[in-house]
N, C-alpha and C positions, 0 to 999 in steps of 0.2 A: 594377616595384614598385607597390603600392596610392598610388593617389593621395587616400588619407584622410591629412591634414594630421595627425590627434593620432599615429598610428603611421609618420607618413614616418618611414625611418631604422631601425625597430625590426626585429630579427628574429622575426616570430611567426606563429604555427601554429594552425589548429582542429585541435583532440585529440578522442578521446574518440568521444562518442555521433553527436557531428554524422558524424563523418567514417563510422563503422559503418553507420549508417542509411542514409547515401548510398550507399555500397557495397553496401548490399541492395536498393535502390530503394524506400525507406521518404521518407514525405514529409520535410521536414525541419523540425526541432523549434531549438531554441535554442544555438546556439554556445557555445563555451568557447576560449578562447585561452591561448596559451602564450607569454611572451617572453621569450628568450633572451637573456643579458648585459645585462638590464639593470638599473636597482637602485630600489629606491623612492622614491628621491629625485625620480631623471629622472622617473616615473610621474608623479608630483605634481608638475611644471615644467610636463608637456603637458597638465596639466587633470584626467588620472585619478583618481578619488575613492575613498579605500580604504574596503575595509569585510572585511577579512580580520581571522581570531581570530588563529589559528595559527599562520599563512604568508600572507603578500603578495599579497592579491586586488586585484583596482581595476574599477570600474564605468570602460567606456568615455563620457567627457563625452555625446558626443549618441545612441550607441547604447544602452547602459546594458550592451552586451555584457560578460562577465566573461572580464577578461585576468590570470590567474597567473602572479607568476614562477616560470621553471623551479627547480624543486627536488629535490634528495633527502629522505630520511629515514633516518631510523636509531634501532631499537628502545630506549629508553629505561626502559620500566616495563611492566605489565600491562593486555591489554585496548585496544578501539582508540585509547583515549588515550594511550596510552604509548610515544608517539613525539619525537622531536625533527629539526627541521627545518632545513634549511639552501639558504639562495637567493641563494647567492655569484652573481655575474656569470661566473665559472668555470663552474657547469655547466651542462652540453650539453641539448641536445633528444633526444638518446638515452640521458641520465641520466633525465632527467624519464618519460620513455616506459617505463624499467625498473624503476620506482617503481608503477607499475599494476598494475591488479588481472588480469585475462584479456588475453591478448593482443588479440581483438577492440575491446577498447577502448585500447589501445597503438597507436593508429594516428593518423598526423598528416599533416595537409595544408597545406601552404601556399598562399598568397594568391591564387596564380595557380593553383593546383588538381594543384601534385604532389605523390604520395602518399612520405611519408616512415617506411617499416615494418623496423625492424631485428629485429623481433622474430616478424615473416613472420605477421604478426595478417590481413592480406590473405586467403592462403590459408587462416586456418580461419573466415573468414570463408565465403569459396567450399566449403568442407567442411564446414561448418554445426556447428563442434566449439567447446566453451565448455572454453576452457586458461587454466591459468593461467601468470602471466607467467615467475614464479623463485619459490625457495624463500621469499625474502621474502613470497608472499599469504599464511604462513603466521603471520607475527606480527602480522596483523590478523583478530581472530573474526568483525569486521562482513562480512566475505568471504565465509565459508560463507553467509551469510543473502541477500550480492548476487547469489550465484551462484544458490543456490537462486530467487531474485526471477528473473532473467535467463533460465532455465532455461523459466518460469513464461510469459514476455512474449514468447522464441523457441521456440514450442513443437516447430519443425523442430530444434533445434541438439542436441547430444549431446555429456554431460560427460565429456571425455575421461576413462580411468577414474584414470593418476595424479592426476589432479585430485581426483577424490572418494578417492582415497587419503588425498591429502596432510589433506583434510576432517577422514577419521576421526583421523587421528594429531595433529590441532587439538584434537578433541572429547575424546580419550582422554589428551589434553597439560594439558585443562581450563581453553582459552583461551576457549573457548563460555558457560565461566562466567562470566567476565569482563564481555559484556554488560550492558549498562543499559538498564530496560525501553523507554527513548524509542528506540534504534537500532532495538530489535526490533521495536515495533510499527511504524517508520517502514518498514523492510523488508515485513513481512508484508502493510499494507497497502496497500502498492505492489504487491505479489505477488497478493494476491488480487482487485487490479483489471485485473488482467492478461488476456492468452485465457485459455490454459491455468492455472490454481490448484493444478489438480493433481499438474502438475509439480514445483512448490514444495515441496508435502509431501513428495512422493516424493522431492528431495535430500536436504531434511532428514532424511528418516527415515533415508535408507540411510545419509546421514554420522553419525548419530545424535547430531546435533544437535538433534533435534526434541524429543525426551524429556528433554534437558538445558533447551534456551528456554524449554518450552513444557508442560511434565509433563501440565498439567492436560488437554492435548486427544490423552488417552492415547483409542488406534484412529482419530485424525482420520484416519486413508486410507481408513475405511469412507465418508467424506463427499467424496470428492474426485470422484465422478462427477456429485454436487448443485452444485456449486463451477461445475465445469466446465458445465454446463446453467444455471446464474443468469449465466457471463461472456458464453452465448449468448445470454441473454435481455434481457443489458445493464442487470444489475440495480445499483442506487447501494452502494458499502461497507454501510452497515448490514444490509442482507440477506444479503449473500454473509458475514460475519461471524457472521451467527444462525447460517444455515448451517452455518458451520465447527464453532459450539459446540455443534450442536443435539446432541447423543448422548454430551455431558461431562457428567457432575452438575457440576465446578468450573468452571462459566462465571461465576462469580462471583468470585471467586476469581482466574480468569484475568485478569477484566479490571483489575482491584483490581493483581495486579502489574505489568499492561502498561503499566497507566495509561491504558487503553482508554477512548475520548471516551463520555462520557453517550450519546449515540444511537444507536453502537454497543451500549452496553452495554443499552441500553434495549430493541434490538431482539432482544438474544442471550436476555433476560429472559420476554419474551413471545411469540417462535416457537412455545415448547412450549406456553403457555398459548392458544396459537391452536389448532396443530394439534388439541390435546383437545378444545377446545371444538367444533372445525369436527367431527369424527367425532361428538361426540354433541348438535348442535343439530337435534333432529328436532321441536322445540314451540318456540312464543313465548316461556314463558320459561326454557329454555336458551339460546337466541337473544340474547335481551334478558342475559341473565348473561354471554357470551361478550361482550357489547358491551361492560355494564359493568368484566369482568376486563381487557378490554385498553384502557381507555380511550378508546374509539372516539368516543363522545360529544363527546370535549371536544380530542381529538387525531383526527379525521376520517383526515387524510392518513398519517400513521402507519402507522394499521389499514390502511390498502389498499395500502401497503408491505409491512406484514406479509401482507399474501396475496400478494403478489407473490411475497414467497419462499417463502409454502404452496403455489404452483401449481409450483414446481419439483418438488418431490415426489407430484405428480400433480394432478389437478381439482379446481379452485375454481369455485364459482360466483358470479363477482366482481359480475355487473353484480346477481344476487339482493342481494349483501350490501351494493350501494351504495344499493339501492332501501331497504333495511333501515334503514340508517344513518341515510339522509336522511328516511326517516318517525319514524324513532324524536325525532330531533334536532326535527323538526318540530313539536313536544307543547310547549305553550306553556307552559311551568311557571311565568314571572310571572303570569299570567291564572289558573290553579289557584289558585296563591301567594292571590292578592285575594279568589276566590271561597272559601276555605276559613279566611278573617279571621285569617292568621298561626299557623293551630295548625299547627306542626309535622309533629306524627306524622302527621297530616293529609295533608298536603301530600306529604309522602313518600308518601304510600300513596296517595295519588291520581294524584301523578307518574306512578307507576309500575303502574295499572290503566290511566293514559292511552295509555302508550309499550306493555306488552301487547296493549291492542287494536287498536291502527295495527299491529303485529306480524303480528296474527293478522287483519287484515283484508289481508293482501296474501297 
């Protein structure tokens, strides 16, 4: 047995991602633990600090690893809140394991490293197939959107097809409705930080759950080869995002009901107003307009994010537009400001014959 004093005695497990990752020879990420028969109370005798809503989480005292009691569930209401829980000291470690989502994540290990899989999550591990566990994945809609995420992150793995059955018979059940836009966008943009992005779509679409989430990114599969060339280029969320919306009119709209963070939103905003601008800056000042429309001025780093993800869709000439940037920025406009003695209109207009001719002198 572990000779970690806070869990001597206890019966428990890594679940989950730890144990899949290891099984694919994936480096290893963050543990999860499961303990068996035991109850909250005992947790809170050995030091464990809860911080669970729902169901009985506990920070491990000096790890801060997160140890779950084993649980069931059982449908209660609509949507993935509509569940009720129960973490009797009665059940089992293959209660807890049939409560999950894909069998690949149904896999547990104990402390000394043996694998405990009733559910044969092992083997479609080795056969690179994303199943899900029991008919239970189907009263949770946050499923189709993990799997679709999953799909996205192992771009070898292939959805078994009752799986994407059971999907459509969710979508067509009108549990996809149910979603709340914080689940959605937590999945999606975990999905499109993924390899593969494209992937993502492509579940969604064919569960058609994509046109239920998501209405507004009606033809996003026309953008999933842009997706997939920004996850090559190791581009930050906010561009792979633009991306996604670039060819919606409602990206606006989109982000308004996802609840999409301002930077994304900001970037999904000004891609289009980049791209136009980049095809027709052939003078100083279209140039100098382009700078202005994307507030490049006063947001530098921004804009050369925004070309980051204009150079997915072909050639940029980045280091032309930083030279640009930084000559434009360079125009002393306090110094105008004093020599034009506070007139205004002035001032604007001298700004701005200033920043043209640094323009047009490079």
């Amino acid at each position: 047995m572990t000779r970690d004093p806070a869990v001597q005695g206890l019966d428990v497990y890594v679940v989950g991602g730890a144990v899949r990752d290891a099984l694919l020879g994936l480096p290893a990420g963050d543990r999860d633990w499961v303990v068996v028969g035991a109850t909250p109370q005992e947790m809170a005798r050995r030091g464990f600090v809860p911080v669970g809503g729902d169901f009985p989480v506990f920070l491990h005292p000096v790890t801060k690893e997160e140890y779950a009691l084993a649980r069931t569930e059982r449908k209660s209401g609509r949507g993935y809140k509509g569940f009720t829980f129960y973490t009797g000291a009665d059940v089992s470690l293959e209660d807890d394991l049939r409560r999950r989502d894909l069998t690949v994540n149904a896999i547990a290990r104990t402390p000394e490293g043996e694998l405990v899989d009733p559910l044969n999550g092992a083997a479609d591990v080795r056969a690179r197939v994303l199943r899900h566990v029991g008919e239970a994945f189907a009263e949770d809609p946050v499923r189709i959107l993990r799997l679709a995420r999953f799909a996205a992150r192992f771009a070898d793995f292939r959805v078994a097809p009752e799986t994407l059955e059971l999907c459509r018979d969710m979508v067509r059940a009108g549990e996809a409705d149910a979603l709340v836009p914080e689940r959605v966008w937590k999945e999606l943009s975990r999905g499109l930080m993924a390899g593969r992005p494209s992937r993502m779509l492509e579940v969604l679409a064919q569960s058609g759950a994509l046109e239920r989430v998501m209405p507004e990114l009606e033809g996003a599969q026309a953008v999933s080869a842009d997706l997939d060339r920004a996850a090559g280029r190791n581009l930050p969320l906010p561009g792979r995002y633009a991306l996604l919306c670039r060819l919606s009119g409602e990206r606006a709209a989109l982000g308004r009901r996802l609840r999409v963070p301002a930077e994304c939103n900001d970037h999904a905003r000004l891609l289009p107003v980049l791209l136009q601008g980049l095809a027709g800056s052939a003078d100083a000042a279209s140039r100098l307009a382009l700078l202005e429309q994307t507030d490049a001025l006063r947001k530098p780093d921004r804009f050369f994010e925004l070309l980051d993800a204009a150079a997915v869709l072909g050639p940029v000439d980045e280091p032309a537009w930083r030279r640009r940037v930084q000559a434009v920025r360079g125009v002393d406009a306090g110094a105008i400001a004093r020599a034009c003695a506070g007139d205004t209109a002035r001032i604007k207009q001298a700004v701005r014959e200033a920043r043209l001719e640094r323009l047009a002198a490079l």
